[in-house]
C-alpha positions in Angstrom: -23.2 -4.2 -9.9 -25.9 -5.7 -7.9 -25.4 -5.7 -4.0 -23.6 -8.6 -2.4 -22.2 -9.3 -5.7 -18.1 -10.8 -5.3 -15.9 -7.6 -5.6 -12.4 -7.7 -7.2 -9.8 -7.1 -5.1 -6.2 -5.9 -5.7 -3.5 -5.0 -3.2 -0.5 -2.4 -3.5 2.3 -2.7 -1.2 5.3 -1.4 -0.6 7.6 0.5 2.2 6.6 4.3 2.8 7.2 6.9 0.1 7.1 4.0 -2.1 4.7 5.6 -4.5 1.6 3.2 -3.1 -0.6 6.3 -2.6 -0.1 7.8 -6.6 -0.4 4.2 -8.0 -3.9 4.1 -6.1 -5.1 7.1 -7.2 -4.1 6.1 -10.8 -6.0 2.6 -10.7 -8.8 4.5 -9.2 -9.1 7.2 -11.7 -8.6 4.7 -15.1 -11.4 2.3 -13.2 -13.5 5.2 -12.8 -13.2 6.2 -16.7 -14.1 3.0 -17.3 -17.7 3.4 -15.4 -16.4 1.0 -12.6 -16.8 1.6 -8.5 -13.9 1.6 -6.5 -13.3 1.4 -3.1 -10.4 1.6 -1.3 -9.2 0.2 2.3 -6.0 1.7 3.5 -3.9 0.1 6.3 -2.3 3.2 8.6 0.8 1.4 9.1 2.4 3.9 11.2 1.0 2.3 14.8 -2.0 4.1 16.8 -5.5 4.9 15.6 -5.3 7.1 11.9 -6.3 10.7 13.1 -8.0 12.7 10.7 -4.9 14.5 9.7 -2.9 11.3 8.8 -6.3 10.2 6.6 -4.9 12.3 3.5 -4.5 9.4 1.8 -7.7 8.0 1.7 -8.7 11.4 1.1 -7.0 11.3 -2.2 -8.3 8.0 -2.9 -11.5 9.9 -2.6 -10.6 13.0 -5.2 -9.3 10.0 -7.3 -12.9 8.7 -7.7 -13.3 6.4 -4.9 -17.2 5.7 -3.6 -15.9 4.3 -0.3 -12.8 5.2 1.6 -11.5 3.8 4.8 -8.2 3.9 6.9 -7.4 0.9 9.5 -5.0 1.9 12.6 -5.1 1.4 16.3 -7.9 -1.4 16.0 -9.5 2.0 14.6 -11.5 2.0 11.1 -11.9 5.4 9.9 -16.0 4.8 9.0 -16.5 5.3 13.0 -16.5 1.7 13.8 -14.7 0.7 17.0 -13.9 -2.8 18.3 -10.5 -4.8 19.8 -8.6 -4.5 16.1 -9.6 -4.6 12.6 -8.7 -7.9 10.1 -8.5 -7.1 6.6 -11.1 -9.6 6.0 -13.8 -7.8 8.4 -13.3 -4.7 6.3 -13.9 -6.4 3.2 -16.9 -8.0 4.5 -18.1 -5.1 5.3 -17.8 -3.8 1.8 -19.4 -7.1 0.1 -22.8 -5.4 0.8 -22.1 -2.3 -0.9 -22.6 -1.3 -4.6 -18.8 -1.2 -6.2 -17.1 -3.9 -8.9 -13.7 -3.2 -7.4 -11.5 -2.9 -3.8 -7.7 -1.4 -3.8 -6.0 -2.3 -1.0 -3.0 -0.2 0.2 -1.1 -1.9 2.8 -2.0 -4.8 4.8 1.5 -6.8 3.4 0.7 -10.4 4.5 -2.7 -10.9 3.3 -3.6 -13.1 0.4 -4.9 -11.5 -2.3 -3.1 -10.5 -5.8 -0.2 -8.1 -5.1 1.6 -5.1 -6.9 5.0 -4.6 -5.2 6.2 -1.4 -5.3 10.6 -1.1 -5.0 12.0 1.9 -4.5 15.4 1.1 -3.2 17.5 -2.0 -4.0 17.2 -3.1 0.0 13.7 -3.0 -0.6 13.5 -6.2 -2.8 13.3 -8.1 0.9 9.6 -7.8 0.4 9.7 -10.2 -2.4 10.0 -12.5 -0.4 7.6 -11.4 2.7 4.5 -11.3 0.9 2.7 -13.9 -1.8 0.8 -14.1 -4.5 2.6 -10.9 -6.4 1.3 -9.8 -10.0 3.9 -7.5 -11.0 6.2 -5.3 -9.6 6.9 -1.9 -9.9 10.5 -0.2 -9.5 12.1 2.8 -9.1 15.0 3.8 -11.1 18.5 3.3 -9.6 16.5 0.0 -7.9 18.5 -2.9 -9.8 15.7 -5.3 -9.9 17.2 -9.1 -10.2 16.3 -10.0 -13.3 15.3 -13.6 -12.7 12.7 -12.9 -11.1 9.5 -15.1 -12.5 7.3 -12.0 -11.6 6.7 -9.1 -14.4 8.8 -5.9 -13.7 7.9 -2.7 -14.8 9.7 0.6 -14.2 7.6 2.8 -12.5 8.2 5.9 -14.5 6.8 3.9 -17.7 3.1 4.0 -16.3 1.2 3.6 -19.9 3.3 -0.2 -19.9 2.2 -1.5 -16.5 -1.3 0.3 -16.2 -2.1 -1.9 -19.5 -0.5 -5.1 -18.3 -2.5 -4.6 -14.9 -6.1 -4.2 -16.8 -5.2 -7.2 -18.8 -4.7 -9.0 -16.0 -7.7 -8.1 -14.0 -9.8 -8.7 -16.9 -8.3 -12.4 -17.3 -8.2 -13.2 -14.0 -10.9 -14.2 -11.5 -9.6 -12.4 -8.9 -10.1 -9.3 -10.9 -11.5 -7.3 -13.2 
């Protein structure tokens, strides 16, 4: 990918111990297989600036096969860059110069870009309607997901089926690979 090229972006959100992280580093490794460059941009949604103990995440993002890892906390972004706070956009701008076809996002719940849900508990579904633009959403079992919803549900112990309707997607869709 040539610099300053547009880079697909994709979000994952979902309350803690949702399973954000492991969905992550699955998208990262399959884009990696695939020859792609990921990068990832995790919010620290916890308060306070991400210490380097509570960066494990974006440290697994990294063994996943991430080129470029960061953590947002505390008006704190884990590359050593320091101002008032940090916008999602800002980070992704500062990614547009670098070499990778594609940013996971985990976190940062009321920004616009395409969305996988994550539902791990049946109070959980509240998020449906907190965020927009949702591709799909992915549910624990025991979650009884309402079944009207417009929005593609996939359990998440039936990765194979929603790890091949997510690369569809991204392939078809211009926000995406």
């Amino acid at each position: 990918m040539a610099l300053g090229q547009h880079q697909k972006i994709l979000q994952i959100v979902g309350y803690q111990n949702s399973g954000k992280t492991t969905l992550m580093e699955q998208l990262i490794a399959h884009a990696t297989v695939k020859g792609l460059r990921v990068g990832t941009i995790k919010h620290h949604g916890h308060g306070g600036i991400p210490m380097i103990e509570t960066t494990k995440d974006s440290l697994r993002h990294e063994q996943a096969g991430a080129s470029v890892t960061a953590v947002e906390g505390g008006g704190t972004l884990r590359l050593s860059i320091h101002q008032n706070s940090w916008q999602l956009a800002d980070i992704v701008a500062i990614y547009a110069d670098l070499p990778m076809d594609l940013i996971l996002v985990e976190g940062y719940k009321k920004e616009p870009y395409p969305k996988v849900v994550l539902l791990r508990t049946a109070q959980d579904q509240v998020l449906l309607q907190q965020v927009s633009n949702i591709l799909c959403v992915l549910y624990w079992q025991g979650c009884k997901v309402d079944t009207s919803l417009a929005i593609p549900a996939f359990s998440i112990d039936d990765p194979v089926q929603y790890m091949e309707f997510l690369w569809t997607e991204m392939r078809g869709n211009d926000c995406l690979i």
